[in-house]
N, C-alpha and C positions, 0 to 999 in steps of 0.2 A: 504494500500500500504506500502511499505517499506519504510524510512527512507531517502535511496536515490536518491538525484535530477531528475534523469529521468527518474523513478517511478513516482514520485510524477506529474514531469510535463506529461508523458503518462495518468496519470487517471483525469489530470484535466478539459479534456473541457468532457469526461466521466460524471466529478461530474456535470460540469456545465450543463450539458442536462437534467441530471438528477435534477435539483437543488436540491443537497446537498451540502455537506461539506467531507473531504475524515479523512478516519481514518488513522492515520498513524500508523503499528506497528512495536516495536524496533526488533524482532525475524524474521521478512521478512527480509533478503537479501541474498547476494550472496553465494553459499559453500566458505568456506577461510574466508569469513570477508570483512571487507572495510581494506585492505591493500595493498602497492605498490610492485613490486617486480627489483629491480636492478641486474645488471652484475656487481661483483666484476671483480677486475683487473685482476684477473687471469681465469674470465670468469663465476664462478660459481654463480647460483642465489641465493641473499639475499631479505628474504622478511622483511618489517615492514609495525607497521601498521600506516594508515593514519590520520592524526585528523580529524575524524567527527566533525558535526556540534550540537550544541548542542538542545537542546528543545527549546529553545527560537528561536534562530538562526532559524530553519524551522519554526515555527509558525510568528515570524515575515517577513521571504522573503516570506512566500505562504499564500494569504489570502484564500484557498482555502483548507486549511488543518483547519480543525476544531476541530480534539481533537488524543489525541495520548496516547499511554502508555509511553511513555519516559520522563527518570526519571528527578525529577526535576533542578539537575544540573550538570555539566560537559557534555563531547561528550557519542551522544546515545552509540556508541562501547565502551563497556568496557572491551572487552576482554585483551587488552594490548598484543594479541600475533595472528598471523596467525593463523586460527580455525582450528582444525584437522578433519578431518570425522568422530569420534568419536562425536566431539563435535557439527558439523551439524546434525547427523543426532538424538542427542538429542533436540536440537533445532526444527528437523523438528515433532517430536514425541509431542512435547510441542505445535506447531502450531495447529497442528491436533486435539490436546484437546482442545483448541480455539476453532475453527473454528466450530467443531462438541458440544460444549458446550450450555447449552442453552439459554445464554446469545445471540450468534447468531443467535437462532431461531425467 
């Protein structure tokens, strides 16, 4: 599952029927990133990004998260900037080598 909160809580009673543990990986999430976006005064939209939670942070609120690729310190987003579609949809190309990897198998 992704990284964020209601991902993690959607796959949880999932893992628990299953009894596992849920993987969390840091390359699942949203196109854009984990960012907020505001109305400047004069109306126009300003994005930044948001502080994610860090590795620890998810591993200690979810006992149901049992191993993750997220590095071992600071917030999983490291991007520091709104992701452009460029940059999801290398992201999504990098998922796909995961997933179809055979480590998966």
């Amino acid at each position: 599952t992704s990284p964020l909160q209601r991902t993690i809580l959607t796959a949880s009673p999932l893992a628990r029927k299953m009894d596992t543990k849920i993987f969390v990986k840091r390359d699942i999430y949203e196109v854009y990133g984990f960012y907020e976006t505001k109305l400047t005064a004069n109306g126009e939209q300003k994005h930044s990004t948001c502080p994610s939670p860090t590795r620890e942070e998810i591993h200690s609120k979810y006992s149901i998260v049992g191993d993750s690729d997220i590095q071992e310190s600071g917030p999983w987003y490291q991007r520091g900037h709104r992701e452009t579609e460029e940059e999801a949809e290398e992201r999504a190309a990098k998922t796909v080598r995961w997933i179809t990897s055979k480590e998966m198998r």
